[in-house]
Each structure stands twice: as C-alpha cells, then as structure tokens.
KOLKE-147753 format. One record per residue (C-alpha): x, y, z; residue number from 1; residue in one letter. Coordinates in Angstrom, 2 decimals. Example, Ala and Ser with C-alpha at 12.3 -4.5 7.8 and 13.67 -1.06 7.14 Angstrom:
! residues 2
<r <12.30, -4.50, 7.80>, 1, 'A'>;
<r <13.67, -1.06, 7.14>, 2, 'S'>;
This chain:
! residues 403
<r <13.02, -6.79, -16.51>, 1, 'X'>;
<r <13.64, -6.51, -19.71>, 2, 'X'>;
<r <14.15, -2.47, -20.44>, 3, 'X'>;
<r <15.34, 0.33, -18.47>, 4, 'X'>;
<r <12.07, 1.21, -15.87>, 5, 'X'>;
<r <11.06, 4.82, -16.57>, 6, 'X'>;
<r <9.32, 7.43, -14.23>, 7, 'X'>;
<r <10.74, 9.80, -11.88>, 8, 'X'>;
<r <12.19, 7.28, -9.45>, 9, 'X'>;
<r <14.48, 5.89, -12.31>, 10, 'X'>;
<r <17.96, 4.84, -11.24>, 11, 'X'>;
<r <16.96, 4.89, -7.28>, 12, 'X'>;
<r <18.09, 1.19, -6.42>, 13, 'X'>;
<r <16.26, -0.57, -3.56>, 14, 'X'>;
<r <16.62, -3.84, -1.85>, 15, 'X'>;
<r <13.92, -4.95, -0.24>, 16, 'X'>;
<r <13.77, -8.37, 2.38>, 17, 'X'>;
<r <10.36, -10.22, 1.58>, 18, 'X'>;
<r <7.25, -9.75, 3.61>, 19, 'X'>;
<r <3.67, -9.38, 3.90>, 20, 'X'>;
<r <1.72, -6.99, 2.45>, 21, 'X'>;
<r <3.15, -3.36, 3.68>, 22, 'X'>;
<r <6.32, -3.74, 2.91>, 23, 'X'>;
<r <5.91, -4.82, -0.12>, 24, 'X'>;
<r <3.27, -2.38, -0.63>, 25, 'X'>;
<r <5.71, 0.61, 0.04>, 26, 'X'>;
<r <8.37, -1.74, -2.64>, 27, 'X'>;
<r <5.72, -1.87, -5.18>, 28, 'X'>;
<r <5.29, 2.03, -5.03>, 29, 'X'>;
<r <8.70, 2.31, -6.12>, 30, 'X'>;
<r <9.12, 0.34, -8.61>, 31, 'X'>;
<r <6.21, 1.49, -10.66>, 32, 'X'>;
<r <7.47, 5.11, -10.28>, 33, 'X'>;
<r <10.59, 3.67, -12.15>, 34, 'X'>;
<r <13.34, 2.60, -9.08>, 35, 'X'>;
<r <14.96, -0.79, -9.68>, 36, 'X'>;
<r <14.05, -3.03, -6.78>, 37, 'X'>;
<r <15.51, -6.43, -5.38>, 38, 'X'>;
<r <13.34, -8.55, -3.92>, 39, 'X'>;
<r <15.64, -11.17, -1.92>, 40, 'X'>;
<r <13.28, -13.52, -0.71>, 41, 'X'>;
<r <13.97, -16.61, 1.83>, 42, 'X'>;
<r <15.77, -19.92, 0.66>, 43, 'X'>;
<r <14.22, -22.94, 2.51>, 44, 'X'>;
<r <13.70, -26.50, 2.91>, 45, 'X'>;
<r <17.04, -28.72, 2.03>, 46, 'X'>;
<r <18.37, -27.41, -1.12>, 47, 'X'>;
<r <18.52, -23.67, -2.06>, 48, 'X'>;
<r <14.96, -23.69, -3.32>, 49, 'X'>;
<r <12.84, -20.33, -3.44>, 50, 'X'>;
<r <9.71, -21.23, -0.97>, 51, 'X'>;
<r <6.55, -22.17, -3.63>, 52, 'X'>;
<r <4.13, -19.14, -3.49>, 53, 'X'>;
<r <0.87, -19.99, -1.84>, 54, 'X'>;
<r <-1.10, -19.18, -5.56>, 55, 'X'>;
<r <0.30, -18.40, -9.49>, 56, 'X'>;
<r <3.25, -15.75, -9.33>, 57, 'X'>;
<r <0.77, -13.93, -11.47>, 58, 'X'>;
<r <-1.66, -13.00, -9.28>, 59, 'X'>;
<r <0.64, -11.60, -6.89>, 60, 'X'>;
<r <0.69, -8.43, -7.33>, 61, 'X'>;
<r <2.48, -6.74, -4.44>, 62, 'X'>;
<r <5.42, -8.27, -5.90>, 63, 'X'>;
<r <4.94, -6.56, -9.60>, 64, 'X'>;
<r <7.82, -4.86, -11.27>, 65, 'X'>;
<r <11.50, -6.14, -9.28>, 66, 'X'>;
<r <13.60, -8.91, -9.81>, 67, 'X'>;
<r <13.17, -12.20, -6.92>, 68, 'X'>;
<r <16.75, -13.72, -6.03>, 69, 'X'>;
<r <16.15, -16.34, -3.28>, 70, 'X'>;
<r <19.09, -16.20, -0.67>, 71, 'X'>;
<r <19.71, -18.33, 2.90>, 72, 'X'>;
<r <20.44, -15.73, 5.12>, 73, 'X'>;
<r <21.16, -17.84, 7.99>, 74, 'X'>;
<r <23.94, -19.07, 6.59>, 75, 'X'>;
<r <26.93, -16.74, 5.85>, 76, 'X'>;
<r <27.62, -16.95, 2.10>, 77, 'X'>;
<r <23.69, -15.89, 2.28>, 78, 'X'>;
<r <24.38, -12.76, 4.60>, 79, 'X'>;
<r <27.33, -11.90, 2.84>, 80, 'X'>;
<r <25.28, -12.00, -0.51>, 81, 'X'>;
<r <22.58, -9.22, 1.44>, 82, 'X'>;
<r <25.24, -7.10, 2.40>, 83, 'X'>;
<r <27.00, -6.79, -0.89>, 84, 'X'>;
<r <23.95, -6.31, -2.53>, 85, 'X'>;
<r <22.48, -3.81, 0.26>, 86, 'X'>;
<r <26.02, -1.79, 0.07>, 87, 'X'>;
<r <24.99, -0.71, -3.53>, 88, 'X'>;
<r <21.73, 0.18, -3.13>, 89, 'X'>;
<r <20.21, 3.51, -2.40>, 90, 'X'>;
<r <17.59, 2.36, -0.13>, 91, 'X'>;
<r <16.97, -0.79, 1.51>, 92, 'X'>;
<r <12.97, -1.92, 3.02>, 93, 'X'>;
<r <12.48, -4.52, 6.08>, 94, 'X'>;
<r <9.52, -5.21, 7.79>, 95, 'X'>;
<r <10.62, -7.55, 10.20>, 96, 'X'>;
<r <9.95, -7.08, 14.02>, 97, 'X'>;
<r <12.64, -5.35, 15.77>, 98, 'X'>;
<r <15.93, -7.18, 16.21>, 99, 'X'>;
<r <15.65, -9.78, 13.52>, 100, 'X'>;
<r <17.92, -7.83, 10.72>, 101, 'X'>;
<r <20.59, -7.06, 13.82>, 102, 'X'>;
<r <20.44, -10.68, 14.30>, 103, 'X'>;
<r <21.11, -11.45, 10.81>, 104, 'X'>;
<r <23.66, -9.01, 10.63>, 105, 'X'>;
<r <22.38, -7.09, 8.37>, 106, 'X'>;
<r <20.69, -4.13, 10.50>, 107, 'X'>;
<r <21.53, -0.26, 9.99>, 108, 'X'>;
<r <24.85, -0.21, 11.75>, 109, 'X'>;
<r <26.37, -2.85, 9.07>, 110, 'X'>;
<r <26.16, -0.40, 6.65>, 111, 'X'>;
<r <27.59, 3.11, 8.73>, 112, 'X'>;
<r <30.56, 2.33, 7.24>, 113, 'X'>;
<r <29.76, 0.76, 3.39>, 114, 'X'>;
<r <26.91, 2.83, 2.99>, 115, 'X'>;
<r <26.71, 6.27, 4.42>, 116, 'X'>;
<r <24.16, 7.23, 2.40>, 117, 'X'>;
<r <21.72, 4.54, 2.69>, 118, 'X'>;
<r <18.37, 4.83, 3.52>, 119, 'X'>;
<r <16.91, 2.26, 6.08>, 120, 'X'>;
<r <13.67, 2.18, 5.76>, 121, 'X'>;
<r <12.08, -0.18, 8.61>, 122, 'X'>;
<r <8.31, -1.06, 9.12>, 123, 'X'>;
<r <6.41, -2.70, 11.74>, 124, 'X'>;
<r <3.16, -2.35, 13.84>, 125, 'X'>;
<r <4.07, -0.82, 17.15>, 126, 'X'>;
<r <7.67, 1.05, 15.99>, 127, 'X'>;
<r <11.27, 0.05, 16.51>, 128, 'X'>;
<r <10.77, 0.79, 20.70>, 129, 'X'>;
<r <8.00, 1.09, 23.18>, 130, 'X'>;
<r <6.44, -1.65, 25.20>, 131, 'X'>;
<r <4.39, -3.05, 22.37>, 132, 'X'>;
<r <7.23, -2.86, 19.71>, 133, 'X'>;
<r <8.11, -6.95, 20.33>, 134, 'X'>;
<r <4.46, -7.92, 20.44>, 135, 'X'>;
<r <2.60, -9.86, 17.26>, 136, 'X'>;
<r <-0.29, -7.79, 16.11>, 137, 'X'>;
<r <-2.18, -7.41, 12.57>, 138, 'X'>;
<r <-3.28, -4.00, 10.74>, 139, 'X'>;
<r <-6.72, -4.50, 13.20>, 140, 'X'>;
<r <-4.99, -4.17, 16.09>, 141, 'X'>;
<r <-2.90, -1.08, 15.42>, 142, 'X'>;
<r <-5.82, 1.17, 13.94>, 143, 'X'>;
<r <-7.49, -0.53, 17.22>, 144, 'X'>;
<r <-4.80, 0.97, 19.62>, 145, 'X'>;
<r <-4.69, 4.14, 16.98>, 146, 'X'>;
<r <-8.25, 5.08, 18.10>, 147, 'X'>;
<r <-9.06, 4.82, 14.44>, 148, 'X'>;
<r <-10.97, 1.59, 14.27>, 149, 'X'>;
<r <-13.51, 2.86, 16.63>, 150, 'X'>;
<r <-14.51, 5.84, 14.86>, 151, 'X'>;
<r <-15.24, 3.21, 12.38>, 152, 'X'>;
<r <-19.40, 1.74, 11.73>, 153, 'X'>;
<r <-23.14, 3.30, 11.84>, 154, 'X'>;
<r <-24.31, 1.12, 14.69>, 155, 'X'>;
<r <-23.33, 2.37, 18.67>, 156, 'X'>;
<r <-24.72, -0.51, 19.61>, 157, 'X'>;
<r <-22.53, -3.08, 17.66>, 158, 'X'>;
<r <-18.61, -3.37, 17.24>, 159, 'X'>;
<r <-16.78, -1.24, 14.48>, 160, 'X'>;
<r <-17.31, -1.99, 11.03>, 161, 'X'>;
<r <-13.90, -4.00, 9.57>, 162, 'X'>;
<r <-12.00, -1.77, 6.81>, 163, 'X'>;
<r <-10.77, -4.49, 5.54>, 164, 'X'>;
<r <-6.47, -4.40, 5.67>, 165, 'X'>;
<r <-6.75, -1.10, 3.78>, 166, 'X'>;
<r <-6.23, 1.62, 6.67>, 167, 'X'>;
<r <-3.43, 0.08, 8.55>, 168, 'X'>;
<r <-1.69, -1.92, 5.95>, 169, 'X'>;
<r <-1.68, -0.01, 3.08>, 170, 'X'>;
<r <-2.69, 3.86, 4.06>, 171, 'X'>;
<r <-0.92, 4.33, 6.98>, 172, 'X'>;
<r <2.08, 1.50, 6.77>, 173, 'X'>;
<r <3.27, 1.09, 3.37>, 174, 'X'>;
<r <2.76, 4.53, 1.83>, 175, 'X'>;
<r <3.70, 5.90, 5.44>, 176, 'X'>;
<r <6.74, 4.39, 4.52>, 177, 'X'>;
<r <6.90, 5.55, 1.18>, 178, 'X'>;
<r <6.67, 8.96, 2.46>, 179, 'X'>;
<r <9.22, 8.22, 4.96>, 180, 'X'>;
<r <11.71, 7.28, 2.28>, 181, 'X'>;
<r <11.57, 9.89, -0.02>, 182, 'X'>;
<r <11.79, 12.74, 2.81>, 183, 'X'>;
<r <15.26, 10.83, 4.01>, 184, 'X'>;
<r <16.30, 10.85, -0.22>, 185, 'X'>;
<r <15.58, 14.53, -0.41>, 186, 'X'>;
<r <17.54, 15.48, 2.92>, 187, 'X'>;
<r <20.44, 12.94, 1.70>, 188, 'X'>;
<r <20.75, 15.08, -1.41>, 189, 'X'>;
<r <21.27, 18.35, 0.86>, 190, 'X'>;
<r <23.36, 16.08, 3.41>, 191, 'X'>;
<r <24.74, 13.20, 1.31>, 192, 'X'>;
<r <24.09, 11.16, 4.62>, 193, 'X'>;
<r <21.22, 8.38, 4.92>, 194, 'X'>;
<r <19.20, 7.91, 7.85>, 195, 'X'>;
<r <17.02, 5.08, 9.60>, 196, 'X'>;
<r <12.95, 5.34, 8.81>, 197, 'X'>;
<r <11.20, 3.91, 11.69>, 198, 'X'>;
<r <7.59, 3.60, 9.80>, 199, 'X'>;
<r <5.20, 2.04, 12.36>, 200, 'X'>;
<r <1.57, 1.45, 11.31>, 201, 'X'>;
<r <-0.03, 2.53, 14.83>, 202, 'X'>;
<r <1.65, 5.88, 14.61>, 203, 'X'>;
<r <0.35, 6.11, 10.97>, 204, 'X'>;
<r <-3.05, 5.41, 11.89>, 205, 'X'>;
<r <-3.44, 7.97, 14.55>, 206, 'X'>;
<r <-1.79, 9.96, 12.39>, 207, 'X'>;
<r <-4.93, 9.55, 9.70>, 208, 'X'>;
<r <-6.77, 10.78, 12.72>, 209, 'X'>;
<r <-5.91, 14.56, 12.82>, 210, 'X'>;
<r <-8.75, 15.71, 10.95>, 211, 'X'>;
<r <-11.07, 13.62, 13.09>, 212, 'X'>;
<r <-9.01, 14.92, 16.73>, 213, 'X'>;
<r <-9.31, 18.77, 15.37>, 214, 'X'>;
<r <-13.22, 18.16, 14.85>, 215, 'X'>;
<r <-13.39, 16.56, 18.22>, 216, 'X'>;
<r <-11.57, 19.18, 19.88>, 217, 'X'>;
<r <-13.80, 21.70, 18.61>, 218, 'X'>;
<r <-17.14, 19.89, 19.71>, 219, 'X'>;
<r <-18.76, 18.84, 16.13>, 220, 'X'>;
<r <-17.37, 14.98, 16.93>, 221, 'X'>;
<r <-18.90, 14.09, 19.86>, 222, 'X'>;
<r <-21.25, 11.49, 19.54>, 223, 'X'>;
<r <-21.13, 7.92, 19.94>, 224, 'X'>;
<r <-20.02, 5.78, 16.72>, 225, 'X'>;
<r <-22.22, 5.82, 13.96>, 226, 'X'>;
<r <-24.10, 9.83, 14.78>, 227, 'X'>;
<r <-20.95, 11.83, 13.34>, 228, 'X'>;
<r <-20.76, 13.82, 10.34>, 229, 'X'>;
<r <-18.23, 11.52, 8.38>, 230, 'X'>;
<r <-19.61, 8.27, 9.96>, 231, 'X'>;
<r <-22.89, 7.72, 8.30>, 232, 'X'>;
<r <-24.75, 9.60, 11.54>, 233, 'X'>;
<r <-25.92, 12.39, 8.76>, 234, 'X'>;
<r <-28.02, 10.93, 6.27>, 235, 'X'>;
<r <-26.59, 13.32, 3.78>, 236, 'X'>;
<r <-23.38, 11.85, 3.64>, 237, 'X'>;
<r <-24.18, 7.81, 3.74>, 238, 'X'>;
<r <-25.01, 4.72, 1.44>, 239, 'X'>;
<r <-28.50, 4.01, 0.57>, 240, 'X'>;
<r <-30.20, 0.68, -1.43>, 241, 'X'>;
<r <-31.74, 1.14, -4.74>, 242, 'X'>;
<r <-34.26, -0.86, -6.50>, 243, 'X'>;
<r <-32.29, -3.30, -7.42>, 244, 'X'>;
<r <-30.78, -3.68, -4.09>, 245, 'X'>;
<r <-27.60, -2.11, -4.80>, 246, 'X'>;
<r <-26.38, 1.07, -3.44>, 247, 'X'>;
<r <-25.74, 4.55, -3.52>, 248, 'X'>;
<r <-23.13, 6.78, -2.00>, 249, 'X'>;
<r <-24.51, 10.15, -0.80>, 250, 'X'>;
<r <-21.73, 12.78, 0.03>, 251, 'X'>;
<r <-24.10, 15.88, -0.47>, 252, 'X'>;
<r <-22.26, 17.90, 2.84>, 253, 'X'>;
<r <-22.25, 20.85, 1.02>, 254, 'X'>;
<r <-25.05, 23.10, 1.67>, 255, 'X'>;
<r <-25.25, 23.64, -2.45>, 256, 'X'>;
<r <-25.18, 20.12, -3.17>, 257, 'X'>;
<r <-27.25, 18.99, -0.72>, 258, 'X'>;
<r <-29.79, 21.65, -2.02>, 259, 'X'>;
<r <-29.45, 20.29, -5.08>, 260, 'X'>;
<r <-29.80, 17.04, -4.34>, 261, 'X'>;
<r <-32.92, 17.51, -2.57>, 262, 'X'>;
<r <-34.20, 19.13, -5.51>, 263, 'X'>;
<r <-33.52, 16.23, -8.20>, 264, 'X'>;
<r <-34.35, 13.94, -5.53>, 265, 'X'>;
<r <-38.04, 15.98, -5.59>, 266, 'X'>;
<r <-38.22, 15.58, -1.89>, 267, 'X'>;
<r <-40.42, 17.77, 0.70>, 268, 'X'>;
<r <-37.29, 19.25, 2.71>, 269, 'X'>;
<r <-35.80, 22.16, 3.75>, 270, 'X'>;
<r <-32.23, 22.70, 2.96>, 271, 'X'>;
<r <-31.67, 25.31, 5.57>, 272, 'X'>;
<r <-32.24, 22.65, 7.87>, 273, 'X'>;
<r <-29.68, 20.25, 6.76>, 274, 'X'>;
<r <-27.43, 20.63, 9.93>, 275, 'X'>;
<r <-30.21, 20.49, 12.12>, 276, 'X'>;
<r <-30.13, 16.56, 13.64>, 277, 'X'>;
<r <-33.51, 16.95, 14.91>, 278, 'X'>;
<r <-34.44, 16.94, 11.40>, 279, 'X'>;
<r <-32.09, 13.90, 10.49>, 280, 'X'>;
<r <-34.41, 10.91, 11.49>, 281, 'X'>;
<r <-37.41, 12.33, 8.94>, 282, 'X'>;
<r <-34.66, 13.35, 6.07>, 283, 'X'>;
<r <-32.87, 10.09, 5.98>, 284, 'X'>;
<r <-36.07, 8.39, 5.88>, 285, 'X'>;
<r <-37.08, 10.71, 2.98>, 286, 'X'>;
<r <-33.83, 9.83, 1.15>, 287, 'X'>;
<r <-34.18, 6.08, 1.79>, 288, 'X'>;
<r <-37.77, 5.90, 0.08>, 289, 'X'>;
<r <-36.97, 7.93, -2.69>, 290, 'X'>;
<r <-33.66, 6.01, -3.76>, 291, 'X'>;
<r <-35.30, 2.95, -2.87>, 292, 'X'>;
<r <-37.96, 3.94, -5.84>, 293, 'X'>;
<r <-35.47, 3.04, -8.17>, 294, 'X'>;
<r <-32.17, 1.22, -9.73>, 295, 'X'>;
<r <-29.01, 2.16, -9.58>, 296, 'X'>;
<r <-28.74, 2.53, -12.78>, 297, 'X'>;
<r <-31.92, 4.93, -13.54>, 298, 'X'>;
<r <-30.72, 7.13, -11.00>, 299, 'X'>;
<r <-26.94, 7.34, -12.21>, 300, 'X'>;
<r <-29.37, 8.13, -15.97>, 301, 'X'>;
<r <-30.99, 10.60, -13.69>, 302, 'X'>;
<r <-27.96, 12.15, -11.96>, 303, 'X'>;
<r <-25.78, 11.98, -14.64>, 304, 'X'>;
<r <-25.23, 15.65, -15.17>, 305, 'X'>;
<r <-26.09, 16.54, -11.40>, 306, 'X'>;
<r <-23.47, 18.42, -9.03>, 307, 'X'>;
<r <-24.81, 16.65, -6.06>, 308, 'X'>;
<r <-21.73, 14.75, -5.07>, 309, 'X'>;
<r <-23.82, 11.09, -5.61>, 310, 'X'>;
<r <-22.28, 8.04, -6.98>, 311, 'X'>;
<r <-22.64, 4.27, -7.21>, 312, 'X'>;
<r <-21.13, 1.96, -4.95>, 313, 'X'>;
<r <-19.10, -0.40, -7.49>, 314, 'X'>;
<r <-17.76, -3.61, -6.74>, 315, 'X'>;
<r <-13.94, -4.45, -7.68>, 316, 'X'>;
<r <-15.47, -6.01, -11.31>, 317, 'X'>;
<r <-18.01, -3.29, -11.82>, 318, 'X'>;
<r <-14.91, -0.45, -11.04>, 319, 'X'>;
<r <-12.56, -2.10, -13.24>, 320, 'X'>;
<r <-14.88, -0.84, -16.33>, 321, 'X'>;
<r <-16.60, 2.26, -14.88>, 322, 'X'>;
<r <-15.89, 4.51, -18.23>, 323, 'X'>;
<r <-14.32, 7.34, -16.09>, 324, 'X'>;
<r <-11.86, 4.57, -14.29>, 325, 'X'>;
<r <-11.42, 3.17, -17.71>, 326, 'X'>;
<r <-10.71, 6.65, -19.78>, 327, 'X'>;
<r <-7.83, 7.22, -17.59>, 328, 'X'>;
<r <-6.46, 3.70, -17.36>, 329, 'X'>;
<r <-7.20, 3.40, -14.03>, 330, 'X'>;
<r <-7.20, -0.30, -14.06>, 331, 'X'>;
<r <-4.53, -2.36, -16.06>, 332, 'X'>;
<r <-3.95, -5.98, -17.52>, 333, 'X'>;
<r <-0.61, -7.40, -16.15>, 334, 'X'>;
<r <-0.54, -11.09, -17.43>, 335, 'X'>;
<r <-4.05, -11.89, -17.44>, 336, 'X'>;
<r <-4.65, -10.00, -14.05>, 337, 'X'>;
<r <-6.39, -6.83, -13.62>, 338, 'X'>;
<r <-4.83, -4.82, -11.38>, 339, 'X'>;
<r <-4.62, -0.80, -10.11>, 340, 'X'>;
<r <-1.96, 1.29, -12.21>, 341, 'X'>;
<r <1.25, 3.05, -11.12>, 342, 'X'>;
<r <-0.17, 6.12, -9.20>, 343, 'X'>;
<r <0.28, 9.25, -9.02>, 344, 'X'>;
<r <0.89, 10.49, -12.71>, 345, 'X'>;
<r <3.59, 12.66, -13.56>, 346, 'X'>;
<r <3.73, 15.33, -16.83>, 347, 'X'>;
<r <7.49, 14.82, -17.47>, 348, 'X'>;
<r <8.36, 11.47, -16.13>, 349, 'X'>;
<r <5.56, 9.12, -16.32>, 350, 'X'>;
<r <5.84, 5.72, -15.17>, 351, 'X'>;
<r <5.90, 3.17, -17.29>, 352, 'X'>;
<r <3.97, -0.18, -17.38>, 353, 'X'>;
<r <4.91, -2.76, -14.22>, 354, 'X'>;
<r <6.44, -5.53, -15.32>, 355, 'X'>;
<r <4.49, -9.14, -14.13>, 356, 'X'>;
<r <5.32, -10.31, -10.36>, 357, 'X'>;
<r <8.16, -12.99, -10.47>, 358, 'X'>;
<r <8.28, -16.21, -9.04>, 359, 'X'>;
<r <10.04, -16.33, -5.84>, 360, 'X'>;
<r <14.22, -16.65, -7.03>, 361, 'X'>;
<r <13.07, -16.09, -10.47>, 362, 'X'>;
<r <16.48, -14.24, -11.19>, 363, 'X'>;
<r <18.85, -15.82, -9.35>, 364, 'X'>;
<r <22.26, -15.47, -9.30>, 365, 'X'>;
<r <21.85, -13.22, -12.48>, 366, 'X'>;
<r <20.24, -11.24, -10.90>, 367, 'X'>;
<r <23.18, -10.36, -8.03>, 368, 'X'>;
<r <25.58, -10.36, -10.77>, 369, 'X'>;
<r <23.74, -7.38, -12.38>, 370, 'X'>;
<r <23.51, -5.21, -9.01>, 371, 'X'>;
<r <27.48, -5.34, -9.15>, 372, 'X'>;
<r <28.33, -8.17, -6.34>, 373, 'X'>;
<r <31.35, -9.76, -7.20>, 374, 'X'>;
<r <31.43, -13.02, -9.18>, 375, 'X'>;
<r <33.34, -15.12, -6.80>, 376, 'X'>;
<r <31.34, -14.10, -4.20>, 377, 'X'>;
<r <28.10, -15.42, -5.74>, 378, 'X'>;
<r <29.68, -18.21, -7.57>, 379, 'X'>;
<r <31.03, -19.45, -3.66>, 380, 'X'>;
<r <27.61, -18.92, -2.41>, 381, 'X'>;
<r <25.68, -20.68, -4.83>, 382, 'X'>;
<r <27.98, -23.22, -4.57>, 383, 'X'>;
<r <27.60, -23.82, -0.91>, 384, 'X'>;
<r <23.89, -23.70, -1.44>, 385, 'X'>;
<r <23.22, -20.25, -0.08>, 386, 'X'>;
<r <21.58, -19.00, -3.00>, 387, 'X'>;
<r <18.82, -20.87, -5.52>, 388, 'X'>;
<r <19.73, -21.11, -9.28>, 389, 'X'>;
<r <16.55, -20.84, -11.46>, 390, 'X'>;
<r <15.96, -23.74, -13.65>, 391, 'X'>;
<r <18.35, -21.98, -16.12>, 392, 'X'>;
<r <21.61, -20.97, -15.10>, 393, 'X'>;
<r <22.61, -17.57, -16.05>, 394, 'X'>;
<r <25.03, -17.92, -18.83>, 395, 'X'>;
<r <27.18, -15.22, -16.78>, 396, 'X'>;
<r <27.18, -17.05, -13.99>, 397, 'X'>;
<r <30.29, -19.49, -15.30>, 398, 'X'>;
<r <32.44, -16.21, -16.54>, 399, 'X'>;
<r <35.87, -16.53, -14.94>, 400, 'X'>;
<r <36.15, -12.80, -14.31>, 401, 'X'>;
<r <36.09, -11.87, -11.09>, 402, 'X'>;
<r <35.35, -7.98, -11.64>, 403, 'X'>;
C-alpha cells in the first residue's frame, strides 16, 4: 500500500492466517476502516511459491486493502516468521478448525507472554468446544442447526429457500467477528490485557434469530414456513412480477403505508382489514393483478414520490447504478471491478479508498521487514525456503543491519 490507510481503525495492526470467505470477510472490514492488515497466506508445492489463486487477484475482493506475504508454516523458520510478526500486532484473525493454530504453534497461549495485549480473534462453524466443534460443515449447515434456515421460503410444502452464503458467512460469522474484536479492543484499553474471541457462525445465526424467538414467544409466529409476517405469508410484505416479468418488493406493514399503498395501487380493499388473514388470499390476489398490469419501471414512474415502502428488486448490475446507490457511492471501481464500498461512514474519520486485492505473497519478505521482524530472521527464512520472494526482491531485503 502505497500511503498511510485512513479511517478510524488507523494504526490498529492485524495479522490475519488465509481462509475462506468469513475470515477474510471480518479482515476486509478492517482494513477499509483504515487498520493495516497482514495477510500471511500458505507457501506450497516445492519451492516457496505463493499457491496460484483460482481467478485474477483482481477480482478477489475479500482480500482488498492488506499486504499478502506467503510463509511455510510447517516448517520452523515459517512459524517463527508468524510469531514475530503476530507479537507486533494488535489483533490477530484465524479461521481454522479448532486445534490447527496449537498445532502450528502459533495458538493464543504462544503469545501470553509476547503479547499480553493481543486480541485472538478465532472463527469457525460450531465454536472452539462442543460436540460439533471438530466436525466439517458450510454456512448451510450452521443457520440449519441455528433454526434460522427454516424460517427461511414461502412454500410449507417445499424445503427452505437458499440465502445464498450471506446469513451464515458474512452476517453472522465475519461481522460477528468484527464485533467480537472491537468489544475485546475497547475493554483492552480499560484493561491493557487482550483476550481470545471465540466467533462461531451457529451461535451468530441463532443469534439473528431473537427478533423472530420474541415474536414466537408471544404467539404472532406460529405458522408453518412461508404464512408468517416477515416470510412472504402476508401479501403486504412480499415480491410480486410486473409486466415485464420482473419484480417488486412490497414492505407496506405499516398500517399508513399499506393504506397508502392500496390507494395508489386503486384497489377495492379495506385497510382496516390488513391484519385480518382471512382476508389475505383475496388481497394478495388483488395486489398480484394490479402489479402484474404493468412494468417495473411505470410503476417505480408511478411510485416515485409514494411513502408506501415499495421498491424494485435489482439485480447486482442493475444496483450498481440505481441513482440513490450511485449518489452515495455505494458501489466502487477497484481495478476494473465493481465492488461494495468501505461501510459504515464516519463524519471525522472516513475511510479511505481500498487498495486492489494482492496476489497471494505479493509483498514478500518486504513486507515482514516493514511490520518490524528482524532482518536476520527473515533473511534465514527466506533462505531456507520458508518464505516466497516476489519476482522482485525487496531492495531492503540484502541490508546488512540486523535492527
């Protein structure tokens, strides 16, 4: 990275082992809100060669914004590269299964002494312990376990609908983790000590349940899948086909939005009975005919200055220049890719724009040098192959001084 990263995570220094997806989903979040983040990713094959990324370094967005070093960490120049670099960091992200860091020698206790204040933060499926915490499993199977998946779909009769990776993944593993991170920052600046954050994506998914468990409890969640009041079982608060055969989303729950949606919709209902699911077969016929009538884009002309809490259903092209997306820079170029900004915004310390993903080992060596490991300690590694040198050495990398 060429310039200091700005925003209000600037200075925070992170360390983060390569993964899939979460991890470096909760990684990403910190470097665009300015913390400087090392991405050490795995040396393989005979040589110390950075593993080829399965498409352009580019398009890989999850890894926008750190530096790559690639480092054997089976060997132990490679380990003792991690742990140098890990003893200078502020916070440090796995999201291996349990055991695998201990194994490497590199899990929390390795750094009780070097680093008091470091925060571990640690994410997997099923959680650090339990029976299921050694088990394989994909974001579909925790939000599964969660109960979330099934609350999930219109149809009773058929299996959930598929949220794509987004709930388990993203929502409730990587910025669970996120969350997790900064809480342990802000009690190490009352404490000065660091803690472990045991981020596990099935406890994040229930926990994206609560609103849906407090509804339940009370009796106004009680139907099968697909009858609900969030779940497309109200036909005020569902997608519906236009014309054109795109679609609408209809949130009106409301009771003045749904009158006035009735109204600009000219249809022959009563809003007091909007709650009244007898009524819900005959209204949600009424709203399908009427938005059928037209396209979606007459009736965005139509509903254009309407409070009725109706919008289009966009696909990732069509959002990336929706004029409201676009007039806050929702949706940025990053070397040719278009790709969600930094979120959320901050008045005093914005972030600043994410640097391009690396290739994997981009930085190399340099990169280790510049986090403050010694010289001689990654001048012996790279010579024993522990490390991969880019296709340009460093010139720093054949300085005699050993500070």
């Amino acid at each position: 990275m060429n310039q200091p990263p700005s925003g209000p995570l600037a200075g925070l220094r992170v360390v983060e082992f390569a993964g899939i997806a979460p991890a470096p989903f909760a990684a990403l979040m910190l470097a665009d809100l300015g913390a400087d983040v090392l991405r050490i990713d795995r040396a393989t094959g005979d040589g110390p060669s950075a593993r080829p990324a399965p498409a352009p370094a580019r398009t890989q967005i999850l890894g926008r914004g750190r530096r790559s070093v690639a480092i054997d960490l089976k060997t132990g120049g490679g380990a003792a590269l991690a742990h140098a670099a890990v003893t200078r960091a502020d916070v440090l992200i796995e999201g291996n299964r349990p055991g695998v860091m201990e194994r490497l020698g590199l899990g929390p206790d390795a750094f009780s002494e070097s680093n008091p204040g470091l925060v571990y933060g640690r994410l997997t499926g099923w959680g650090q312990d339990g029976p299921y915490a050694h088990k394989a499993g994909h974001d579909l199977n925790y939000i599964a376990v969660s109960g979330a998946l099934g609350l999930i779909g219109r149809d009773p009769e058929r299996p959930p609908a598929i949220p794509v990776n987004l709930l388990g993944d993203f929502a409730a593993g990587g910025m669970l983790l996120v969350i997790g991170i900064l809480a342990a920052l802000a009690d190490r600046a009352r404490s000065g000590r660091g803690q472990v954050v045991d981020a596990a994506m099935v406890d994040g998914a229930a926990l994206l349940t609560t609103f849906i468990h407090g509804l339940h409890t009370d009796g106004h969640w009680s139907g099968p899948r697909g009858t609900n009041l969030l779940d497309g079982g109200a036909p005020f608060y569902d997608t519906y086909p236009t014309a054109d055969g795109r679609l609408l989303a209809v949130a009106a729950v409301e009771p003045r939005f749904y009158t006035e949606l009735v109204r600009r919709l000219d249809l022959d209902l009563d809003p007091a009975d909007q709650h009244d699911r007898s009524t819900w077969p005959r209204t949600r016929d009424a709203f399908a005919r009427r938005i059928a009538s037209r396209t979606r884009a007459e009736w965005e002309d139509v509903l254009a200055d309407a409070d009725v809490c109706v919008s289009p259903v966009l696909s990732l092209d069509e959002a990336a220049h929706d004029p409201h997306l676009a007039s806050r820079g929702v949706m940025i170029d990053v070397a040719g890719v278009t790709q969600p900004a930094p979120a959320p915004r901050f008045s005093r310390t914005p972030a600043g724009r994410p640097a391009a993903p690396p290739p994997l080992g981009a930085h190399g060596p340099d990169a280790l040098l510049d986090w403050g490991v010694p010289p001689a300690l990654v001048r012996r590694a790279t010579s024993d192959g522990a490390v991969a040198v880019p296709a340009t050495t460093p010139a720093n990398l054949t300085e005699e001084s050993d500070e």
